[in-house]
C-alpha positions in Angstrom: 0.0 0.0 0.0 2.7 2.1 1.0 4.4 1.3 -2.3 1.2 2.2 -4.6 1.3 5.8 -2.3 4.8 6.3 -2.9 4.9 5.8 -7.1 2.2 7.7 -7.8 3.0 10.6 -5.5 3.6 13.1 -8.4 0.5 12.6 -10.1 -2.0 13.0 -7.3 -1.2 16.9 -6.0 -3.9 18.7 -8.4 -6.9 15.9 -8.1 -6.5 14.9 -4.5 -9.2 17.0 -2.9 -11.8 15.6 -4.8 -11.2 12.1 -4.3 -10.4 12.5 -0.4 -13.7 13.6 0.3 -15.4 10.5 -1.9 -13.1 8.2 -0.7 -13.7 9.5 3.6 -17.5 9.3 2.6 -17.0 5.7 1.1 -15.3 5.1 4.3 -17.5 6.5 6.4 -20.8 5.2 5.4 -19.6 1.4 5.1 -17.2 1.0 8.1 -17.0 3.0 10.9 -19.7 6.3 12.3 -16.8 6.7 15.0 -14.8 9.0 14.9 -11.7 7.6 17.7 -8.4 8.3 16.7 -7.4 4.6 15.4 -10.1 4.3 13.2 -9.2 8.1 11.9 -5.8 6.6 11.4 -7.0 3.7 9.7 -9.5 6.0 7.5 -6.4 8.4 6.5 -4.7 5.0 5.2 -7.9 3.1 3.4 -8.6 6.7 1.9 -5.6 7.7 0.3 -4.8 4.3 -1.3 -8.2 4.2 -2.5 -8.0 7.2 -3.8 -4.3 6.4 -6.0 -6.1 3.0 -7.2 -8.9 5.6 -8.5 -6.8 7.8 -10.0 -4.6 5.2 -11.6 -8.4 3.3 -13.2 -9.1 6.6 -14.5 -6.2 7.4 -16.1 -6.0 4.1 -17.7 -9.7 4.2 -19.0 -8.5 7.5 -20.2 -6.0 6.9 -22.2 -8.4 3.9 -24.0 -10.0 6.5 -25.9 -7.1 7.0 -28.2 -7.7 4.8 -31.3 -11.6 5.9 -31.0 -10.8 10.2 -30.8 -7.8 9.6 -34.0 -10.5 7.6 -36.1 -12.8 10.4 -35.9 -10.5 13.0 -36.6 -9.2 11.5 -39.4 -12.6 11.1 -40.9 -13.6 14.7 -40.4 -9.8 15.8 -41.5 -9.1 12.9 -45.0 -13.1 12.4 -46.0 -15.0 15.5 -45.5 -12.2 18.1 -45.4 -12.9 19.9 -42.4 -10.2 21.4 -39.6 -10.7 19.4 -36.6 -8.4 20.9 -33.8 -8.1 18.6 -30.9 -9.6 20.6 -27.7 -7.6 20.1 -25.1 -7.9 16.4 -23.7 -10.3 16.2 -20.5 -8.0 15.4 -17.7 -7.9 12.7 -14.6 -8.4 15.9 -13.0 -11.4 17.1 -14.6 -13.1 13.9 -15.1 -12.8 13.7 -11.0 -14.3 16.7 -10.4 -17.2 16.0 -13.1 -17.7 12.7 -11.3 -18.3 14.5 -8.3 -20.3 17.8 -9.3 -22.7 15.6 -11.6 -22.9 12.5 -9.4 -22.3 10.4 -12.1 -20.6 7.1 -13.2 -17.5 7.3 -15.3 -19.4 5.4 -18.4 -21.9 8.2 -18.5 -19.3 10.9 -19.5 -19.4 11.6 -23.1 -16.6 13.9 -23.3 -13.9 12.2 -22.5 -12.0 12.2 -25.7 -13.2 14.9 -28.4 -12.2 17.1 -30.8 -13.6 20.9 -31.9 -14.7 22.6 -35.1 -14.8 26.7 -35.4 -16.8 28.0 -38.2 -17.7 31.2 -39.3 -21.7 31.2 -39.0 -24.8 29.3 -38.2 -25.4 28.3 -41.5 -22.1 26.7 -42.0 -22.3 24.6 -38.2 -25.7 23.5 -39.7 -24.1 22.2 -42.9 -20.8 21.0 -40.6 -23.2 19.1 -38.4 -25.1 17.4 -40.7 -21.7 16.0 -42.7 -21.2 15.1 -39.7 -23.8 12.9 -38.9 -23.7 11.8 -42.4 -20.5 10.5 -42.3 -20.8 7.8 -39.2 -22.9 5.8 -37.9 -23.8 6.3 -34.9 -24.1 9.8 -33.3 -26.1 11.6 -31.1 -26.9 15.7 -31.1 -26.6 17.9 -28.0 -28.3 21.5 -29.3 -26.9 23.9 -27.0 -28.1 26.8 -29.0 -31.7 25.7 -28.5 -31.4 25.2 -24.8 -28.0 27.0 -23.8 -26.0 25.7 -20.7 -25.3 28.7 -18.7 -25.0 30.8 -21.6 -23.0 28.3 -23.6 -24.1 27.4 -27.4 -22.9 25.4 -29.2 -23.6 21.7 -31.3 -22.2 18.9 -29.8 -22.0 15.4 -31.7 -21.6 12.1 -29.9 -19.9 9.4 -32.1 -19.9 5.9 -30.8 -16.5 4.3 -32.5 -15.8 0.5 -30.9 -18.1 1.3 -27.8 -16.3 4.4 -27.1 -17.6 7.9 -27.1 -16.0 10.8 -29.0 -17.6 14.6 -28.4 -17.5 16.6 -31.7 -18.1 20.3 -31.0 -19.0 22.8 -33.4 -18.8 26.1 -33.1 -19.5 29.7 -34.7 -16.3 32.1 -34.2 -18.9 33.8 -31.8 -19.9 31.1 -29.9 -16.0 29.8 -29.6 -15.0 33.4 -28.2 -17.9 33.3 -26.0 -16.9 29.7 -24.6 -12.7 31.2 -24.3 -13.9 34.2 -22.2 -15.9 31.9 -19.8 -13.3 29.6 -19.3 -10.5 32.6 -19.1 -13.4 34.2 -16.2 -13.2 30.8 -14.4 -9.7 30.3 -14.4 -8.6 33.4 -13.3 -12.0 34.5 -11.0 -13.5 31.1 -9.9 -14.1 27.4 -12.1 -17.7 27.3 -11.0 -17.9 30.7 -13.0 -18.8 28.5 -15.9 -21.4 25.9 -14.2 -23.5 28.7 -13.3 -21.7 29.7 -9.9 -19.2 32.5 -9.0 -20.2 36.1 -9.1 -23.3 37.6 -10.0 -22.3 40.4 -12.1 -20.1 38.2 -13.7 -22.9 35.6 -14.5 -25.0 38.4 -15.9 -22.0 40.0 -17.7 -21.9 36.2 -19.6 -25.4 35.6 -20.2 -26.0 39.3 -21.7 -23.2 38.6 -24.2 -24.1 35.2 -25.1 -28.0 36.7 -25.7 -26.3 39.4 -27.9 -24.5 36.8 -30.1 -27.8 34.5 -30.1 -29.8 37.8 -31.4 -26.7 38.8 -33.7 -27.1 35.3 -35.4 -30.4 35.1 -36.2 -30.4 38.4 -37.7 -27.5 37.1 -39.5 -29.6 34.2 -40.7 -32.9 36.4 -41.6 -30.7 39.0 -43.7 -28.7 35.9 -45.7 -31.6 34.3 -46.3 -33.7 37.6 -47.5 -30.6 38.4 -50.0 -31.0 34.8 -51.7 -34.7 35.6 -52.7 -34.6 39.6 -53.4 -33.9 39.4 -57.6 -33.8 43.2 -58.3 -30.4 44.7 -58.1 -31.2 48.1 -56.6 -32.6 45.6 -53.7 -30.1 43.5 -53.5 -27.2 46.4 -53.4 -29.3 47.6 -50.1 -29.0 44.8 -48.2 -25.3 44.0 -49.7 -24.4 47.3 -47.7 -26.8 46.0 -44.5 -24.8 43.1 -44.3 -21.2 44.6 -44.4 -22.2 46.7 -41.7 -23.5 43.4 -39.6 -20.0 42.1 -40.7 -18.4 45.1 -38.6 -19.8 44.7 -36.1 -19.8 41.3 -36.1 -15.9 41.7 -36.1 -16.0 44.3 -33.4 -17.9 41.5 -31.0 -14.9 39.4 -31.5 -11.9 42.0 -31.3 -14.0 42.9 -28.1 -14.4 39.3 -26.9 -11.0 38.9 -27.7 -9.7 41.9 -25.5 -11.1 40.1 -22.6 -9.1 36.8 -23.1 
């Protein structure tokens, strides 16, 4: 036991809160409601050992997405000639901590292993997602511009590869900035900025801007789509010069977004 504690040492400083407290409730609930100072002892021992042989199953089950998350890319990159940029990995860390916010088993998590798409507009992440699902089998779609979490929007696509699960996200440049500046706010301020948590004016700071990008979009949508059925020139030169402007400012949203990084 000792020996487990003693090789694995350097892995467990950033993940060890999380585990402690599941591992002393394990503890708790099916051995002991004393609290003397042997079985505390014996607690600190069971706990921590537990807790390495967790992080060390989790890593490993990890790490067994690899063949799954480079099959998808490869499709997305060789067959339908998209950018796939691999977000970064979801760490032992973070899949601890999901474990224990969501109260959740490890099989349940879907975004283990993933890999992101940035796009310019909606109308190109509705054309990315559906080459998308064209292209495999079997995937599932998570709408997050229809029912935003926290303020984040987004498409994400679930693809089952060898009975593992790879998390496609696609984005609009808008909705990628927003998703930077939340996770830039919760490093630096607080990480349950981004669940929901954190401070208030912060929150409403985040969910005003991602309502102003929603509203942005759809006008974006409504003025393409008026352009492709207006035939007279005069008409079509009016709402040419409309949408430059919306490009401007659609630019300015993300040199502003940007600033904040």
């Amino acid at each position: 036991m000792v020996l487990i504690r003693s090789a694995c040492r350097f892995s467990l400083a950033a993940r060890w809160a999380s585990l402690r407290i599941i591992c002393s409730s394990w503890f708790k609930k099916f051995f002991t409601d004393n609290t003397s100072t042997r079985e505390a002892f014996y607690e600190v021992i069971f706990c921590d050992n537990l807790a390495v042989l967790l992080l060390l199953g989790i890593d490993t089950y990890r790490k067994s997405f690899g063949v799954a998350y480079e099959t998808v890319v490869r499709i997305i990159q060789d067959n339908l000639k998209l950018e796939a940029t691999g977000r970064p990995a979801k760490s032992t860390t973070s899949i601890v901590d999901k474990l224990h916010r969501e109260s959740i088993r490890l099989s349940q998590l879907q975004d283990i292993a993933g890999c992101r798409i940035v796009i310019e507009n909606i109308q190109e992440q509705d054309s990315v997602v559906s080459q998308i699902r064209n292209a495999f089998s079997l995937v599932s779609l998570v709408d997050r511009r229809i029912k935003p979490n926290y303020g984040y929007r987004a498409v994400h696509l679930i693809i089952k590869i060898d009975e593992k699960l790879v998390e496609v996200q696609v984005r609009t440049i808008l909705q990628h900035n927003w998703a930077e500046l939340s996770e830039k706010l919760s490093d630096k301020i607080d990480p349950s900025i981004k669940y929901g948590g954190g401070n208030k004016m912060t929150q409403e700071l985040l969910l005003k801007m991602s309502r102003n990008f929603e509203h942005y979009e759809k006008i974006e949508i409504d003025m393409t789509n008026t352009f492709q059925d207006v035939t007279e020139e005069s008409q079509k030169k009016v709402l040419k010069n409309q949408r430059d402007e919306m490009e401007k400012l659609k630019q300015e949203m993300i040199k502003l977004t940007k600033s904040l990084i």
